[in-house]
N, C-alpha and C positions, 0 to 999 in steps of 0.2 A: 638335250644331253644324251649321250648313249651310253648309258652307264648301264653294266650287267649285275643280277644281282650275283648276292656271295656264292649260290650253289652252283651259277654258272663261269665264274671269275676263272682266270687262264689257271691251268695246273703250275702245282710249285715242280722246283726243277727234278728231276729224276736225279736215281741216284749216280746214274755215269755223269751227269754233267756236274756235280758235286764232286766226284772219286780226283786226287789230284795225282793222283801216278795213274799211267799205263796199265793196263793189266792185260795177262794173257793166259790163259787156258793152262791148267794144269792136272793132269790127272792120274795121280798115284799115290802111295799111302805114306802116311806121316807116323809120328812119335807125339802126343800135345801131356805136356805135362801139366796139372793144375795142382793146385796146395792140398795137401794133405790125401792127394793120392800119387796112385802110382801113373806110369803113364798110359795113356790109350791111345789103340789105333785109330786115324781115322783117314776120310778118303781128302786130298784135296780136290780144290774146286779151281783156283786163279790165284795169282801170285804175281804181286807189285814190289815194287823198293819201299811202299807203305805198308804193306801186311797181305794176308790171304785170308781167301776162302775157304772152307771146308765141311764137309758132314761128317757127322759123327755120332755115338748114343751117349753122347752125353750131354748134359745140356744145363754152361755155366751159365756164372751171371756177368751180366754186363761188368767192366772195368775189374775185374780178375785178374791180377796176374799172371802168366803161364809162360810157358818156353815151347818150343815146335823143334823137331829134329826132321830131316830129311834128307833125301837125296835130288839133287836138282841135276837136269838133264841140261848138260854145255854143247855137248854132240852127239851124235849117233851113236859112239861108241863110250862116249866117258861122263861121269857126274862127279857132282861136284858136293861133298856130305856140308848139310848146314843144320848149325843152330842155333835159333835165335829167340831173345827175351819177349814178350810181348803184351797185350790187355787182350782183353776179348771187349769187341764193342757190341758183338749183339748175339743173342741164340735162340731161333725159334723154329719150331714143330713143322717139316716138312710132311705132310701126308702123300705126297707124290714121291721121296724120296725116302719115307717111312723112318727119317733119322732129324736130329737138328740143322740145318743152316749157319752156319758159326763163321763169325767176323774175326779176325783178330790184326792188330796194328802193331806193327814192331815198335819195340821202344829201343832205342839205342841200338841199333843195327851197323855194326863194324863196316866200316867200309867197303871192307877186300866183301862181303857177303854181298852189300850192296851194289857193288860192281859185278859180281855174279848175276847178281836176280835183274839189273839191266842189262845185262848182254841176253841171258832169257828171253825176256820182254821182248826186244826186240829184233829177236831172232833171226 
């Protein structure tokens, strides 16, 4: 039998082979609004028609409601202002980026938005 044990068994999938949208590099500053505050800047990170990336100094909790404002780049010369509902799925402590890591997944994301952020994508 060649059976391996557990600490050498195949690794579970990464997070890209999990991610079910597209994503592509985004890099400029947002609006993240969370309950019971005001809004805060923060930088993004990648932007799917499922949600974005982002750092920030704040650092929510998983499944949090919040909204995200920005300006999304359609061309060289033009964007496009969004904003949209969404959770936060994850937040944790960058030491290399000296801010949080922050997930967040759109929830109900209008369409005409989500046709913006795919034309983005795939630029």
């Amino acid at each position: 039998m060649d059976e391996k044990p557990a600490d050498q068994a195949a690794p579970a999938a990464s997070g890209m082979e999990r991610r079910q949208f597209e994503r592509r590099p985004l890099r400029s500053t947002a609006l993240l609004a969370l309950p019971g505050q005001g809004p805060v800047q923060v930088q993004t990170v990648d932007i799917s028609a499922g949600g974005m990336g982002l750092v920030g100094s704040v650092n929510p909790v998983p499944r949090t409601a919040c909204a995200i404002r920005l300006a999304l780049p359609v061309s060289a010369w033009d964007r496009v202002n969004i904003e949209a509902q969404g959770r936060i799925t994850h937040s944790v402590f960058s030491s290399k980026d000296g801010a949080f890591k922050i997930g967040m997944q759109f929830v109900d994301l209008p369409a005409v938005i989500a046709v913006a952020i795919n034309r983005y994508v795939k630029g």
